[in-house]
N, C-alpha and C positions, 0 to 999 in steps of 0.2 A: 326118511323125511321126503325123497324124490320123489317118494307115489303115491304119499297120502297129503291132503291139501292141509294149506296150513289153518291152523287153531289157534284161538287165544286161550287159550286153557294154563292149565298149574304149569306145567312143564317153559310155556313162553312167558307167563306172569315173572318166572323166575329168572329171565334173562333179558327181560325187555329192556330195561335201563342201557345196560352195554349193547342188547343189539339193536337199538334206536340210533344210541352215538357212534358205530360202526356202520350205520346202514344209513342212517340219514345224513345227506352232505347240510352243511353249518347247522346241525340242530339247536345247539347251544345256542347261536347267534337267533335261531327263528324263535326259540323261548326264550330270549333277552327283547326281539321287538316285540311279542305277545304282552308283556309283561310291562315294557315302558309304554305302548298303546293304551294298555286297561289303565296303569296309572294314571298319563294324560288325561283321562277321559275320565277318569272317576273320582280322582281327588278331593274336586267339590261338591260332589254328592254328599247327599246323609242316604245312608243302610241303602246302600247299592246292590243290586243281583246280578253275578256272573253265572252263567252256565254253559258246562262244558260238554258237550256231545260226544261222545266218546274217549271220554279220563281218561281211559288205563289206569295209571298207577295213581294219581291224582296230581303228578308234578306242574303240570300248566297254573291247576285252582292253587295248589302250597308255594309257588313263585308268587304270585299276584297276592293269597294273603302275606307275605310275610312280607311284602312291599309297599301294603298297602295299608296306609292309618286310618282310614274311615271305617269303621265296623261296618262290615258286609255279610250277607249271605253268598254264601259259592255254593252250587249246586253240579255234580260231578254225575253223569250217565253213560253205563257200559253197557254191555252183554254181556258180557264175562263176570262169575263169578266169582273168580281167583282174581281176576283187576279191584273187584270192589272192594274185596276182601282186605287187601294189600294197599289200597287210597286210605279206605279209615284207616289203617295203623301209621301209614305213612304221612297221615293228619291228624294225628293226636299230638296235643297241649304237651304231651312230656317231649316228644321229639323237637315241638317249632311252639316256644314258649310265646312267640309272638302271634300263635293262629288264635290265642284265646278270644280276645275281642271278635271274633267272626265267628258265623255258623256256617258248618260244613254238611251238607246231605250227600246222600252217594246213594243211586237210584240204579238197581239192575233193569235192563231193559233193552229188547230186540228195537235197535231202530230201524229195521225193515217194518215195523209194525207203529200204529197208531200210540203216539208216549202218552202214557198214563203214571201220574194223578196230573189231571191239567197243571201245567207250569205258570209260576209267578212269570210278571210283567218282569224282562231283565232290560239292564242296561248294555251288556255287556255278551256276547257269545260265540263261545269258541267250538270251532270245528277241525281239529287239528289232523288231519290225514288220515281220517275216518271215510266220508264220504264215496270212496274211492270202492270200500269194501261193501257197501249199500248200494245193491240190485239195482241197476240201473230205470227199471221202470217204477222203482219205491223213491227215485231220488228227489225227481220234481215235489211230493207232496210233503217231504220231510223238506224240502226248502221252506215250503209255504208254511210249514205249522212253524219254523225259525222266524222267519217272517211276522207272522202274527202274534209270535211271543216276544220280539223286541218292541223296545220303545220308539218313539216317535224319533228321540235325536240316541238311539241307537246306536252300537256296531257292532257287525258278525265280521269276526276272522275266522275265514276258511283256506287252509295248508292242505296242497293236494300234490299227486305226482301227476304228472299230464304226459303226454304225444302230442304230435304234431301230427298236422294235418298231410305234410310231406312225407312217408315212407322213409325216405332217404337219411332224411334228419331226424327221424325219430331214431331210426337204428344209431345213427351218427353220435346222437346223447347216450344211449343208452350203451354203447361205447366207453365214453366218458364216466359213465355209471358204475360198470364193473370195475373201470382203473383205481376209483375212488375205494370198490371196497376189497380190491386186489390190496391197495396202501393201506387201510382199515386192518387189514390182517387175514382177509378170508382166503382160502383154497378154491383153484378152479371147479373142483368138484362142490364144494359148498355155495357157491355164488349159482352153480349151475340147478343144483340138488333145489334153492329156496327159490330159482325162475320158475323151479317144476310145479311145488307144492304153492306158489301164487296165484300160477296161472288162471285156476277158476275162481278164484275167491278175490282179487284184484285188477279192477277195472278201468282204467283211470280213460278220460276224456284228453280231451284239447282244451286250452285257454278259453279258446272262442265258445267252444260246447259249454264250460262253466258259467262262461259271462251269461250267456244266452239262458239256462237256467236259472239263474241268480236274478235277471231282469224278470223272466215270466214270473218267478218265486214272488216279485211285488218290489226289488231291489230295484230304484232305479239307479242306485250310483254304486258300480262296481270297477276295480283296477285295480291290475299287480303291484303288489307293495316288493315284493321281491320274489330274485327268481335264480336257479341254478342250473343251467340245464334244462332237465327233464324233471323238477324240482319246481 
């Protein structure tokens, strides 16, 4: 796993769940405000559109329907096709007898690349620690096409790992980082082994680089809703 960069393929479809809750400090707690946000916000709509920018599994879209009473569409968007694979099953009526009333879509698709079939008008859209793995010169325009597919009184939640513009401090969290998944349950060689196989494929910015993106993207009102660290 050291030398070969990481994949979302079968092999991590089939551990994402635990190694999400091992790996990401307060996950639960960041898919409990996701979840109370869309509801806020969507309540009194009729047939609202959520969409997800990188599902995975589809657990962000199956929280918000199973929470939510207004029959909606949720629409879920991977590259992976063991993630999408694993969202429809993990969103069918026999498992969450409450997703009946909604429509669920699950769209395989490189968001380095232009998203096709054009996307409904949403009210709602999530970008959950995707972004980070999106080529940084692909990032500003996949802002903009988010941008142009929310609605006027909108909201895009986007979950990212950041740095800091200080050296010092970034090392300093990322400190903090390993301790969390030292307690998690991981081996210094595995914490070490998943820095290797990141490294190219996970890019994360600063605060300020996000905001600044997010403004050019067409956002004018961007701010941390919460924060961990390097988180």
């Amino acid at each position: 796993m050291g030398d070969s960069p990481f994949e979302f393929n079968q092999s991590t479809a089939n551990v994402f769940d635990d190694m999400l809750n091992r790996s990401v400090p307060f996950y639960q707690t960041i898919q409990r405000l996701i979840t109370q946000t869309a509801i806020q916000h969507l309540s009194l709509q009729k047939h609202p559109t959520i969409i997800d920018f990188g599902c995975s599994l589809g657990t962000t879209l199956i929280n918000i329907g199973n929470a939510l009473d207004t029959p909606s569409t949720l629409i879920g968007i991977d590259s992976s096709p063991s993630m999408i694979e694993k969202a429809k099953a993990n969103s069918s009526p026999q498992k969450h007898k409450s997703l009946k009333k909604h429509t669920y879509k699950w769209i395989e698709q490189d968001l380095n690349k232009k998203v096709t079939p054009l996307l409904p008008k949403s009210t709602l859209i999530i970008m959950n620690l995707t972004l980070q793995f999106i080529k940084k010169e692909n990032r500003l325009q996949l802002l903009k096409s988010i941008y142009e597919t929310l609605d006027d009184d909108g909201i895009f939640i986007l979950v990212e790992k950041t740095i800091e513009k200080d050296k010092w401090m970034t090392d300093y969290f990322e400190k903090k980082y390993y301790k969390f998944k030292k307690q998690s349950g991981y081996t210094e060689k595995e914490i070490i082994n998943k820095k290797k196989a990141l490294k190219t494929v996970l890019t994360p910015l600063t605060k300020e680089k996000n905001i600044t993106l997010l403004n050019t993207a067409g956002f004018a009102l961007a701010a941390p809703i919460f924060q961990w660290y390097n988180f």
